[in-house]
C-alpha positions in Angstrom: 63.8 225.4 -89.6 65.7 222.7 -87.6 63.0 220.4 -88.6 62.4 221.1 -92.2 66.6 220.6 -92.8 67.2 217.4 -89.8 70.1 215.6 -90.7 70.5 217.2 -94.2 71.9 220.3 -92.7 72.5 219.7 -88.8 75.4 216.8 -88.1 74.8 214.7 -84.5 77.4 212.8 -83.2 77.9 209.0 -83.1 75.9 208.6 -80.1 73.5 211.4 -80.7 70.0 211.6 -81.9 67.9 214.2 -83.6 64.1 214.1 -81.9 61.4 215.4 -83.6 58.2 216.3 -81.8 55.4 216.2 -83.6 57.1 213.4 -85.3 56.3 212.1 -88.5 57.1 210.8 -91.9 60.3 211.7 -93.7 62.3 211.5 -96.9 66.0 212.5 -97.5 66.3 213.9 -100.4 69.2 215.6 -100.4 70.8 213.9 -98.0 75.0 213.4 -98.4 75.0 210.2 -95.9 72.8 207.7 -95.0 70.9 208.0 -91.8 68.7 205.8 -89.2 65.0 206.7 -88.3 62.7 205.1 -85.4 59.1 206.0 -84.7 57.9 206.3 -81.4 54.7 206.8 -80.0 53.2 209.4 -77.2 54.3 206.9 -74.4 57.9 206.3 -76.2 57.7 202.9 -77.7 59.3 202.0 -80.2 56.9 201.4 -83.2 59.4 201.1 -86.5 63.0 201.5 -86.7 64.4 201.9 -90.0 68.5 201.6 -90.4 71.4 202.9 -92.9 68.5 205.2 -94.7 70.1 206.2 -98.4 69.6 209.1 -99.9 66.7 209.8 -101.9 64.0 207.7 -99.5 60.4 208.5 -98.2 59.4 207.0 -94.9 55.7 206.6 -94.0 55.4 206.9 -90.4 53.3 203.5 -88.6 50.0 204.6 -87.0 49.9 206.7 -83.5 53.8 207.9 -84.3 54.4 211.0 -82.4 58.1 211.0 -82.0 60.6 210.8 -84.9 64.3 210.1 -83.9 67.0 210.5 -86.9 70.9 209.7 -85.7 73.5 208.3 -88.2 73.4 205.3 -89.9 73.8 201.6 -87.6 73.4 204.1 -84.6 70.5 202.3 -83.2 71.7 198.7 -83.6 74.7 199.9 -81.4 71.9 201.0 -78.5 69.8 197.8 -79.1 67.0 200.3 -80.1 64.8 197.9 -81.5 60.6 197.8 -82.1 58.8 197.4 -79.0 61.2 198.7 -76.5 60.5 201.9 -74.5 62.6 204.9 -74.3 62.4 207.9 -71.7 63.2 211.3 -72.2 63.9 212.9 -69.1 66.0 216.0 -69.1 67.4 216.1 -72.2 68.8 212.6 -72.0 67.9 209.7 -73.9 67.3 206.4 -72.1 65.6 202.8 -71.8 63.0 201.5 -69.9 
């Protein structure tokens, strides 16, 4: 259910991160606030990173995406998460390579 609602329903905090594994496209539809998306791949580079998502938007997910991160909107240019880099989830945490 988590994954059918994200970030419509479910709130992260400003330095959180929703993960989605299978990852995939997305849209938000419904959506209140606007919202940033990255695509990863099996190994956890970054392939696409979309920022300040509006309402009412379908993202098509790159080729060999298997992770799908959501977190609120400009999120990711606070990190530096940018395409190409590499992240590592280890233990629940969130980190670069």
């Amino acid at each position: 259910m988590r994954r059918l609602l994200g970030a419509m329903y479910f709130s992260v905090g400003d330095n959180e991160v929703m993960l989605f594994r299978p990852g995939g496209s997305i849209h938000t539809f419904f959506m209140r606030m606007a919202i940033d998306v990255a695509f990863l791949n099996k190994d956890g580079e970054v392939l696409a990173v979309h920022e300040n998502v509006v309402p009412w938007r379908i993202l098509l997910c790159p080729r060999g995406t298997k992770i799908t991160l959501e977190g609120r909107a400009f999120t990711f240019r606070k990190h530096s998460l940018i395409k190409g880099c590499c992240l590592d989830f280890n233990e629940g945490n969130l980190t670069f390579v």
